[in-house]
C-alpha positions in Angstrom: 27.5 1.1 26.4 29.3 0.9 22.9 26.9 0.0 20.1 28.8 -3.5 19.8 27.9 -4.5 23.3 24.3 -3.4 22.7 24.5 -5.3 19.4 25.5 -8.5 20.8 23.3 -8.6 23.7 20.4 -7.9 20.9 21.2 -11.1 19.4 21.9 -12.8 22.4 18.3 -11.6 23.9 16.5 -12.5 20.4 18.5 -16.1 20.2 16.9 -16.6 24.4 13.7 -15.3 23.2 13.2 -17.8 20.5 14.4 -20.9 22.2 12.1 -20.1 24.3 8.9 -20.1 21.7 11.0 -23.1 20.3 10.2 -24.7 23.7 6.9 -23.8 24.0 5.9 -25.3 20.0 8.1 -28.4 21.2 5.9 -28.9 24.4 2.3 -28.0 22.4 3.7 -30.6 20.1 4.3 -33.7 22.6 0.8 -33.5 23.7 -0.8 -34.9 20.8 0.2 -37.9 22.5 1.5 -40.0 19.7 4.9 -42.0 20.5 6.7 -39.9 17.6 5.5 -36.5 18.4 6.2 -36.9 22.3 10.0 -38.3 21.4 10.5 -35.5 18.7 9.0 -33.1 21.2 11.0 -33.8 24.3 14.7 -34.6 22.2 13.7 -31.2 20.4 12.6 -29.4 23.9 16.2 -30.7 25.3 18.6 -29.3 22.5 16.8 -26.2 22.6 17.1 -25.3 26.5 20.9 -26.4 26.0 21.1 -23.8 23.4 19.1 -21.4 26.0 21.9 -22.5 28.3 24.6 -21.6 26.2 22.6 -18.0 24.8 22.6 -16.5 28.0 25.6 -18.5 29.7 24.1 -19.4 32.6 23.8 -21.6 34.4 27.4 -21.2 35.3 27.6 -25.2 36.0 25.6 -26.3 32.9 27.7 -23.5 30.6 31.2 -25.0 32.1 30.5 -28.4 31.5 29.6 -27.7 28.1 32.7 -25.5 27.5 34.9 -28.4 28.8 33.3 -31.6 26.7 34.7 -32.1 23.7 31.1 -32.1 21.5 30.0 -29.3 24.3 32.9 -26.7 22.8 30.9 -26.8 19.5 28.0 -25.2 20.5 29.8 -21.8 21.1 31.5 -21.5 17.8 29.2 -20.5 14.8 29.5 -23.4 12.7 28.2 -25.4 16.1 25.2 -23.3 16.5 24.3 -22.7 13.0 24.1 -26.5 12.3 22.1 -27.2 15.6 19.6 -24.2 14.6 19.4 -25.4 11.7 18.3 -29.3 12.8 15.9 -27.4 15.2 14.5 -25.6 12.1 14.0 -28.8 10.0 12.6 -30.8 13.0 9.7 -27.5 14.0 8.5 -27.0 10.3 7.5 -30.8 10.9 5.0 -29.4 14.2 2.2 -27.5 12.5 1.4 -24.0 12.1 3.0 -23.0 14.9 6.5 -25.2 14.4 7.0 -23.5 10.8 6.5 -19.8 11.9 9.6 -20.3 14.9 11.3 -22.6 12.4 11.2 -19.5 9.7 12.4 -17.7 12.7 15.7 -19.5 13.9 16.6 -19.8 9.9 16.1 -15.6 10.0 18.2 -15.7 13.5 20.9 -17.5 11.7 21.2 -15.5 8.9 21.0 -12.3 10.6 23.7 -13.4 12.8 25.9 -14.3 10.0 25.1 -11.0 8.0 26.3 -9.5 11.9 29.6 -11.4 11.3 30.1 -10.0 8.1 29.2 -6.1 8.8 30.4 -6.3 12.8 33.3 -8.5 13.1 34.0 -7.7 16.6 30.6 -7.8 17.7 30.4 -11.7 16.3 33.8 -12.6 17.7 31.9 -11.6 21.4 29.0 -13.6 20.7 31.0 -16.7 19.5 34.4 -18.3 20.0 36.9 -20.0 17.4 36.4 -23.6 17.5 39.7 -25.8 17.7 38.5 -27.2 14.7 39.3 -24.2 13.2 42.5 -23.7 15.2 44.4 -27.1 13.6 43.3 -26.6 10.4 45.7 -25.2 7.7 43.3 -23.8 6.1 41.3 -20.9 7.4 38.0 -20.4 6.8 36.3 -17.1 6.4 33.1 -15.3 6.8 32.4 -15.1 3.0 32.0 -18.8 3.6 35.5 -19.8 0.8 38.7 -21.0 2.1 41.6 -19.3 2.0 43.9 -21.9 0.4 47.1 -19.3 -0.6 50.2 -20.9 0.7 49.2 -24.7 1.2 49.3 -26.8 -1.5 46.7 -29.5 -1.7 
């Protein structure tokens, strides 16, 4: 197995792994019983076992009917997952103890896979795919996180 491949399924085990403990801070979190904490709890505990969905691609029906709705798509595409991690983040450092240490987590998930993207190029193109946002735009954006802007004038 190449060291890409053994790369990517790292990530894609760690990024399972923590949804999980995500999951499990959510669910300790809804049963303090106030209204708030069980809404935040269960709307948190949802978003994170789609992400879990989308991680480890399966299940096959869940994974294609994400792929194929048009705010679904997002979620496989960097900029998708980065800004639902993030939300996840914010929303578990407001759960105790517990909520801040997997919300310091999924911020260190994020940013390892970005410095992935930068060092492994390959190895983040198999983990996520080009959004069509990024497809109709002129500009193209890149992984130092600038716009290339040469050629199109503004």
């Amino acid at each position: 197995m190449s060291s890409k491949h053994r790369l990517t399924r790292s990530f894609r085990t760690l990024s399972a792994l923590l949804y999980i403990l995500n999951i499990a801070v959510s669910i300790h979190f809804t049963m303090r019983g106030r209204y708030l904490d069980i809404l935040v709890g269960i709307l948190i505990t949802l978003v994170c076992l789609v992400m879990l969905c989308v991680a480890i691609e399966a299940p096959t029906p869940v994974v294609s009917r994400l792929e194929n709705s048009k705010i679904g798509e997002s979620f496989f595409t960097f900029r998708g997952r980065y800004i639902v991690d993030l939300l996840i983040s914010l929303f578990l450092f407001g759960m105790g103890i517990w909520g801040i240490v997997v919300g310091v987590l999924t911020l260190f998930l994020i940013f390892g896979i970005r410095f992935l993207g930068v060092k492994q190029p390959d190895a983040f193109n198999e983990i996520f795919r080009l959004g069509i946002e990024s497809e109709s735009m002129t500009d193209s954006y890149t992984l130092e996180g600038t716009y290339d802007t040469e050629g199109t004038e503004r």
